[in-house]
N, C-alpha and C positions, 0 to 999 in steps of 0.2 A: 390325696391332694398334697398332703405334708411332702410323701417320699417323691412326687413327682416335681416339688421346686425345690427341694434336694439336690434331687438330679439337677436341673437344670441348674443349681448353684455349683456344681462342680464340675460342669460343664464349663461356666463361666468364668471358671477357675484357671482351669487346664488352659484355656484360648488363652486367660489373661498371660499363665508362664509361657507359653510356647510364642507370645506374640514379644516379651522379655528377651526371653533366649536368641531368638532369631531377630533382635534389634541389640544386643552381649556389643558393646564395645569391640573393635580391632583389638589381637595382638600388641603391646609394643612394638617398638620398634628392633630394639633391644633383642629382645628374646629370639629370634630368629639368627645373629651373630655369633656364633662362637668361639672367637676372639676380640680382638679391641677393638670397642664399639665407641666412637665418638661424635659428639650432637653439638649444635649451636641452634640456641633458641632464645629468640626475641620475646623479652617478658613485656617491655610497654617502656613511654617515651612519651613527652611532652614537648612545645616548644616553652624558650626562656629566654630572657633581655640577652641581649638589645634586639626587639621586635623591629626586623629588616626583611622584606618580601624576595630582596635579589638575594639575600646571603642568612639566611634564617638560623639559629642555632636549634639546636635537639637535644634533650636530654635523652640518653636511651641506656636500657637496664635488659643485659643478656644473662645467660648462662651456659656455659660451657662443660659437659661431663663426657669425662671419660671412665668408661667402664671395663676392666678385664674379666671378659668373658674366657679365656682362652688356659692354657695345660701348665706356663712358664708365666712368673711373673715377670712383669713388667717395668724395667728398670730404669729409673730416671726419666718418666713420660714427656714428651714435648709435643707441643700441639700448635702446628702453625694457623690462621685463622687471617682469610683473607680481606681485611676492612679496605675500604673503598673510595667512604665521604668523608674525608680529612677528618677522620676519627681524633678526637683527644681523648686518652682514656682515665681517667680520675683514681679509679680503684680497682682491685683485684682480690680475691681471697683465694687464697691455696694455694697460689702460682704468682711467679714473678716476670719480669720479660724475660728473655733468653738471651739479649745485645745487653742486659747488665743498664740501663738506660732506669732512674728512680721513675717513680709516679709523681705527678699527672705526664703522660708523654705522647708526644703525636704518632700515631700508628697507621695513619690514612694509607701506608702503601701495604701495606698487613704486617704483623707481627708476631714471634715466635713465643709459646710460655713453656715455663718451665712449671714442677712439682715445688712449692717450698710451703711450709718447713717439712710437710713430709712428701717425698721424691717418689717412689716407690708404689707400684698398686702389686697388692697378692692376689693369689687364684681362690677362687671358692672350693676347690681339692681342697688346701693348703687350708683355708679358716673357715669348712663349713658354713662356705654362704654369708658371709660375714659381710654386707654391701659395702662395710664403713672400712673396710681395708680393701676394700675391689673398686670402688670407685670414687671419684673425687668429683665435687661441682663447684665450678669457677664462677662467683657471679662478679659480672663486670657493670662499671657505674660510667658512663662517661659523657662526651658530647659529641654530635655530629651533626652534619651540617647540610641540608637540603631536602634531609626524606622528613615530610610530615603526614598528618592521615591523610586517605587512606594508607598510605604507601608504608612498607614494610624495609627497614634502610639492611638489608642482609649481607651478605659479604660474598664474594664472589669464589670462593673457594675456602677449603677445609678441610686438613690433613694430618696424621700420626706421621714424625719426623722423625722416629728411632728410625735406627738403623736395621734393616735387617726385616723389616716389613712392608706390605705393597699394600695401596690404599688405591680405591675405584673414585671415581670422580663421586664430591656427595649427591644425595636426593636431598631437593629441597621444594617441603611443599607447605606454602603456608609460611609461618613465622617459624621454624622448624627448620632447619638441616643435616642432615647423618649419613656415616658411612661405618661398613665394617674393613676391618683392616685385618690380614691376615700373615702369618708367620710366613718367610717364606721358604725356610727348611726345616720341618716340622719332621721330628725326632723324639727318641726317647730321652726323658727327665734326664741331664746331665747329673752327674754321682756329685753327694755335698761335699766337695772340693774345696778352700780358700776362693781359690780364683774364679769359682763355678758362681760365686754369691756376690761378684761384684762384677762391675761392667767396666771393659777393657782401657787399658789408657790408650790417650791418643796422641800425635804430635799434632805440633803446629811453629810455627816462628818463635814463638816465648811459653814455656811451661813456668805456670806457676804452682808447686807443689804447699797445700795447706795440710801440715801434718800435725795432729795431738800427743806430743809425747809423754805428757803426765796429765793426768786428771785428778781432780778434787771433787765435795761437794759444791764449792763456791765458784772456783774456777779451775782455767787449765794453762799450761804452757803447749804453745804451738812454736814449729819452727816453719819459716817460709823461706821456701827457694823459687828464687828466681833466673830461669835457667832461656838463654837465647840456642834454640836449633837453625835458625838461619845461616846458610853458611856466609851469606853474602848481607848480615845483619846486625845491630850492633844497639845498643844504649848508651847515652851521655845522661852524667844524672838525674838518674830514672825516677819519676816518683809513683809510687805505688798508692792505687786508694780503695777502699771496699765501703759495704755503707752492714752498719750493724744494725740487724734487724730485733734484738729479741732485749735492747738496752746495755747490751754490754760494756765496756769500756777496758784499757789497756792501761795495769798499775803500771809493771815493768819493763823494759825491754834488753837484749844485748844483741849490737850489732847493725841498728840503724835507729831513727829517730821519727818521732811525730817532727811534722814541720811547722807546729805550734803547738806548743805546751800548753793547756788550757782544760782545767777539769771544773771550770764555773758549773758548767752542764748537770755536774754530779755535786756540787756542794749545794744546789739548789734544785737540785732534782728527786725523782723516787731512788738514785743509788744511793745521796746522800741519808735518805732517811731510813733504808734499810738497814747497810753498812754504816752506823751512827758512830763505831767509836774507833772509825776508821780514819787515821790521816791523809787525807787527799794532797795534801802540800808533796806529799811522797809522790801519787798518780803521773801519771803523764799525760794521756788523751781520751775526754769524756764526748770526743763529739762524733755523733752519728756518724759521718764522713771521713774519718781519719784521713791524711797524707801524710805517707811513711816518705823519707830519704834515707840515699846510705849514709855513712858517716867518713870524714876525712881519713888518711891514711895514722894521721897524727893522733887518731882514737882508739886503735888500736891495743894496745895494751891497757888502754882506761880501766880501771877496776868496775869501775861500775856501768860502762854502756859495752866497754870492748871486750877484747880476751876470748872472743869466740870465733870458731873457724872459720874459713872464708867470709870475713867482714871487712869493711872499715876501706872499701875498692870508689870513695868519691864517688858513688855513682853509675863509675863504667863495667859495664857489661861487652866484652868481646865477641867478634866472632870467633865459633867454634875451630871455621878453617886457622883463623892468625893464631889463638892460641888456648887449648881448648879447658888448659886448669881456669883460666879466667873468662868463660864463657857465662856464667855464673855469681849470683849473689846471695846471702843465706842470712838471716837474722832469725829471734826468738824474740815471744814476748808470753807477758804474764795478763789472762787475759781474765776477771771476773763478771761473773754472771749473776743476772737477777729474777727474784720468782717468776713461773712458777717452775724454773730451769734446775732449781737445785740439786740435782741429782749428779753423780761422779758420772753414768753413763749416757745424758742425755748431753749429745753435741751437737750444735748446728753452728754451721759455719758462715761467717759473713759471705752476703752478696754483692753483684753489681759490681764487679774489680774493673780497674782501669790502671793501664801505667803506660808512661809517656817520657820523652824526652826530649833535650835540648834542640840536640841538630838529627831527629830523629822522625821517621812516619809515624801517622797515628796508629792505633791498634784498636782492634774489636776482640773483647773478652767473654767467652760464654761463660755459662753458671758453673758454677761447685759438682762438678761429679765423683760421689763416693768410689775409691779404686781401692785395690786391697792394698791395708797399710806397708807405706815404703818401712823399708831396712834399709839401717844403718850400721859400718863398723863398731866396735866395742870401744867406749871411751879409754878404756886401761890397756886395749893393742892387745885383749886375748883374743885366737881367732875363731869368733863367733860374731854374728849377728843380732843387732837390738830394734824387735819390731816397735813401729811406731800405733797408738794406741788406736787410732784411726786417719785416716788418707782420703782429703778432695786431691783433686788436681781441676786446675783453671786455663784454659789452651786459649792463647790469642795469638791473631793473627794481623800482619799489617793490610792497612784499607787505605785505599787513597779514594779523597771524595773528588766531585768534578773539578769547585770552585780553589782547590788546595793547587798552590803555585810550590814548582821546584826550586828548587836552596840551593842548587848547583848549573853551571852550565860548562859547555865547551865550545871553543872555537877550532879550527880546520885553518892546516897552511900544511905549506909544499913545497920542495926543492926548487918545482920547477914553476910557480909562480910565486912573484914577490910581494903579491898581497895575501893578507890573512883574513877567512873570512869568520867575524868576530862571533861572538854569542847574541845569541837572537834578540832584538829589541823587547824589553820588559819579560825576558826568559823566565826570573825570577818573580814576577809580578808588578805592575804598577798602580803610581799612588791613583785612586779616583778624584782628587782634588780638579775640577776645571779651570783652575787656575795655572797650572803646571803650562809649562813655555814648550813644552817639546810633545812630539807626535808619540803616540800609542801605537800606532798605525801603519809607519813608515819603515821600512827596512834599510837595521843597521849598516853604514857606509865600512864600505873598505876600509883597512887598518894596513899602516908598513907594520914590519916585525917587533919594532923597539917600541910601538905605541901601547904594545900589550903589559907594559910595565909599570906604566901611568895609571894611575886612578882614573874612571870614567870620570871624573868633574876637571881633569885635566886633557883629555884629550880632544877637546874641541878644535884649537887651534892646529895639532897634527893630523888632525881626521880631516880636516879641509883643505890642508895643503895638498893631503895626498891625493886626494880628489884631483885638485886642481891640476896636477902635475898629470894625474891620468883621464885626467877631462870628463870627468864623469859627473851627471847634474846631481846637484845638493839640492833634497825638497826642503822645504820651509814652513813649518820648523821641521828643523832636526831631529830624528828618532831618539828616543828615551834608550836610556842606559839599562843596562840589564837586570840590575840591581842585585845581585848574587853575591853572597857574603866568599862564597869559594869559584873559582873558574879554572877549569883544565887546560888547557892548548894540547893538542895531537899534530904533531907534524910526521911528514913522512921526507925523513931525512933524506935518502937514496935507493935507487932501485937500480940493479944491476941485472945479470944474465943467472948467480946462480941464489941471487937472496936479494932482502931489502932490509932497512934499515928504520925504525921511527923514532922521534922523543917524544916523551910524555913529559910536561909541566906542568905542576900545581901551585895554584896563587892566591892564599889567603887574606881577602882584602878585609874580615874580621877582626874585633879587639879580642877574641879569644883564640886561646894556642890550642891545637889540635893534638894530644899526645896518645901515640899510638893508632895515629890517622889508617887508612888503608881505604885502596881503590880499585876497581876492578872494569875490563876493556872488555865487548863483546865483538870479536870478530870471528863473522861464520863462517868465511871460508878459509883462513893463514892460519890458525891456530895450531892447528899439527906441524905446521914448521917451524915455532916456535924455539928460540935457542938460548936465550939467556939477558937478564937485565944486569946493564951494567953498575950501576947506583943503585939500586931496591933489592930486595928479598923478593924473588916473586917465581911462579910458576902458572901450570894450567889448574885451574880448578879442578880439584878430584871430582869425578865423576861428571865432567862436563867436557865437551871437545870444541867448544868454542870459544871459552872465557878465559880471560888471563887475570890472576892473581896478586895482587903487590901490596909491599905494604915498608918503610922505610929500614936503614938498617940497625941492628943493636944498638943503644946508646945513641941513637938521629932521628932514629921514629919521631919530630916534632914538627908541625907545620906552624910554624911560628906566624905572628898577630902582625899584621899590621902596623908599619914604625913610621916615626918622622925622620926625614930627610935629614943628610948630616947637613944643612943649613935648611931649620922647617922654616926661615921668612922666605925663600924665593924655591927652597926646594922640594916636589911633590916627594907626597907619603909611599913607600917601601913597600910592595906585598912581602908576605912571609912564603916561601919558594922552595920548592922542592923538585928535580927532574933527574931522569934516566933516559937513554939510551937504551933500545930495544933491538934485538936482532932477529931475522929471520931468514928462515932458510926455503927454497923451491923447489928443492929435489921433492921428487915423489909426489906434487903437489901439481900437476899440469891445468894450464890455463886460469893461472893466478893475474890479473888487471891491475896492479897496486895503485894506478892512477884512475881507473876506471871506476873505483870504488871498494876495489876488494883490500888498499891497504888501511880503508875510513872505521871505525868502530861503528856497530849499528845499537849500543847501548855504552854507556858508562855511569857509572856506582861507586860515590863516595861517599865510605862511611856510612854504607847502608840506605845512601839517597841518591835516584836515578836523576842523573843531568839533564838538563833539555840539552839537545841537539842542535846545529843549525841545520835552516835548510837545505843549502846547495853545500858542494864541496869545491873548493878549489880547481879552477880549470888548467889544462896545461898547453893553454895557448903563450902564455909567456913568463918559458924556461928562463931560470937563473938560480945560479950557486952562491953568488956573494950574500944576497940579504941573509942565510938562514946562517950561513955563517959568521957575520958578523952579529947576529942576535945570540948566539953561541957565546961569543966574546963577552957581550955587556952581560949576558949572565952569571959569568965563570968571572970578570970583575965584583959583579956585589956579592958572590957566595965568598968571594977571598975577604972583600971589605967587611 
């Protein structure tokens, strides 16, 4: 009896594991992946005031890991992650955005992250299995708006954005979504190289290079260069900004400046009570956000901010093409860190950079990528090379958003009509006041030659006449003024059998002077028969066969401001004025139109800002020589006055 319910106990055993085993959980997901495996999983979410049924808000808490399952590590991870429901996202761990944008920030069209503070996942070759060096989990905190239970608010796509990797659309099932992503030239382990250990540099329109040249326990001295590869791109005092993540702040600097002196931050903060017998009166900038500027020319030799290489350029950064030592801006600073950073070899470098400028496009900054540290000549001119102790680089590019209005326009005129047809109504943007007298709407009236000289708040009275004179109906109200602090004119002076002829004029109706202005004409089809400016330095853009180059001559480079009348009670204010004489040539060039349109620009670029255009061009239904030459005369009077 005993051995008989024995038995039957181990019978009932055996069912019970065998009924375990074959109910064993799935696999991961993970574990099937053999290289970068990446997940978003919806952890849970509440709804939270202001309780609204049409517009609900949502708290929701994900997680984002990325895992290297794969032979090569994986450098600098980025993980785009497609949100959907006007995401606002509050928080992040381990990763920052990739557009450089702080937290809380709207992400509703999806968003890029980046690795920080550490960038980098290794292989489990390389650390024996090691998870906490192979992968990283993002958890994200934020709000979103419309998915409540049951509904699951997911995101509509999910992807590994290195380069050099192909990723399958995700699976997503449940609160859960993943894909594996795969090398896509899979090779033997590259030999440990310098260059093998770090991930390549890249261009773009402005390198900013962040380089460590000396290190401490406490702190370190970095130098930043600020370098434009645009050829057709340019900065007017640029200011530069990062946001310091780990509490740092900046004692010293030479070669540019905080644009506010303020270490409050640190005489009341945890730097203050670390660094306790430290003089902060000395410091220079304790705030999270710093904004660097360059410094005047007049700083230059200052002992204490100047005297260092390429500094002290007010701001401007050149294009490369005009002149390429001054394409470029370079300062240092002295920068101290706080626990648990202490260390001479732990560096991380500020996020979230931005720099901008005057009469300039905005820019989109990605994050800090470690590159192998730049080299520098020897300060004592022996010829050797002095590496730097380590090397981000920061690559931005210009962006232009919808609502962003042009800073520039042009107008169109012609030998052989004697009207000019001006810059487009509110080219430059208009005011939204509904109170304004004049149409948004209405398309700018014809202009004689000489009216182009006049300040738009003076040409009312010749803008009507000439109407009248050519009968042409005035809508009511009147179109608005263009509002452009700069305007071009393009004429096309003369066409002949074996070339033609155009002038270019620039008019700054701005209180500020332009030094070392430069403009560039896009014409697709004349450009190879291009022959020479007579007033400018210019030629064809290298490497381009459509665009022409210009820029004023040695010691004139100036587009001067805007002046008052030699009598300012009855007489209109002076643009600051600049023009040449262009020549072309037809040989070798068959079925060139110069009236048809092929002698019109189909782009123009001042100072690194695309003009608006108008939209028609001058007709050549009615020929005349006189008006463009007498517009000729009153110009060549005010350049002698």
């Amino acid at each position: 009896m005993v051995i008989r319910n024995l038995c039957i106990i181990l019978v009932i055993i055996s069912l019970s594991a065998y009924s375990s085993l074959s109910q064993a959980p799935p696999p991961p997901a993970n574990s099937t992946c053999n290289d970068v495996f990446v997940s978003y999983t919806y952890n849970r979410g509440r709804p939270i005031p202001p309780f609204d049924t049409t517009n609900q808000p949502y708290r929701f808490e994900s997680t984002v890991t990325v895992l290297n399952n794969g032979r090569d590590e994986l450098k600098s991870w980025r993980v785009y992650v497609g949100f959907r429901y006007r995401e606002l996202l509050v928080s992040a761990t381990n990763a920052v955005l990739a557009d450089g944008i702080p937290l809380p920030a709207f992400v509703g069209n999806g968003t890029e992250f980046v690795g920080f503070p550490e960038t980098d996942l290794k292989t489990a070759i390389d650390t024996a299995g090691d998870d906490t060096q192979m992968e990283v989990r993002v958890e994200l905190v934020g709000t979103q708006f419309g998915v409540g239970d049951p509904g699951i608010p997911m995101p509509n796509n999910l992807t590994l954005v290195n380069d050099g990797y192909s990723c399958p659309a995700a699976t997503t099932k449940g609160n859960e979504m993943n894909l594996c992503c795969t090398r896509n030239n899979v090779s033997s382990r590259p030999d440990n190289n310098l260059e093998d250990n770090f991930l390549p540099r890249k261009d773009g329109d402005v390198i900013i290079m962040y380089d460590v040249t000396g290190t401490y326990d406490s702190y370190y001295w970095a130098q930043v260069n600020i370098s434009n590869h645009n050829p057709l791109g340019r900065l007017d005092n640029w200011r530069l900004s990062w946001e310091w993540m780990r509490k740092e702040f900046i004692y010293a600097m030479k070669g540019a400046y905080p644009s506010v002196v303020d270490t409050g931050d640190c005489i009341y903060g945890q730097q203050g009570q670390h660094y306790q017998k430290m003089d902060f009166s000395q410091a220079l900038s304790c705030e999270k956000l710093p904004t660097i500027i360059d410094l005047p020319p007049s700083s230059e030799n200052d002992t204490n901010l100047g005297l260092f290489p390429l500094c002290c350029r007010n701001g401007t950064i050149l294009s490369p093409t005009m002149d390429p030592s001054k394409s470029f801006s370079v300062f240092q600073m002295q920068v101290y860190k706080m626990p648990p950073d202490l260390n001479r070899s732990l560096l991380i470098p500020p996020q979230n950079w931005k720099i901008s400028g005057t009469f300039n496009s905005d820019f989109e900054c990605g994050h800090p990528i470690q590159v192998s540290p730049s080299q520098f000549p020897d300060a004592n001119g022996l010829p050797s090379k002095r590496s730097a102790v380590a090397s981000w680089q920061v690559v931005c590019n210009i962006t232009h958003f919808k609502h962003q209005s042009p800073k520039c326009c042009v107008s169109f005129s012609a030998f052989y009509n004697d009207s000019v047809v001006p810059c487009s109504t509110c080219a430059c943007g208009c005011s939204t006041n509904p109170s304004q007298t004049c149409s948004a709407n209405e398309t700018a009236l014809l202009l004689k030659y000489s009216t182009l000289l006049l300040p738009f708040e003076n040409r009312t009275k010749e803008a009507l006449e000439w109407a009248r004179i050519k009968r042409r109906t005035v809508p009511n109200p009147l179109p608005c003024g263009d509002n452009c602090g700069v305007s071009i004119n393009w004429h096309v002076l003369s066409d002949y059998r074996g070339g033609w002829n155009a002038r270019i004029s620039l008019f700054n109706w701005d209180d500020n002077v332009f030094a070392d202005w430069f403009a560039a004409v896009q014409l697709d089809k004349v450009t190879p028969g291009f022959e020479k400016f007579y007033s400018f330095n210019g030629s064809v853009l290298p490497e381009s066969n459509n665009t022409l180059f210009m820029q004023g001559l040695p010691h004139l480079n100036y587009l001067l401001a805007e002046r008052d009348g030699d009598n300012p009670r009855k007489d209109p204010r002076v643009p600051g004025m600049q023009q040449s004489v262009i020549s072309f040539t037809k040989k070798n060039i068959p079925g060139i139109n110069v009236a048809g349109g092929d002698g019109f620009p189909t782009k123009v670029i001042f100072n690194g800002e695309e003009c608006a255009l108008p939209a028609i061009r001058p007709s050549s239904g009615h020929k005349t020589n006189a008006a463009p030459f007498a517009f000729v005369i009153v110009l060549a009077l005010l350049f002698i006055h």
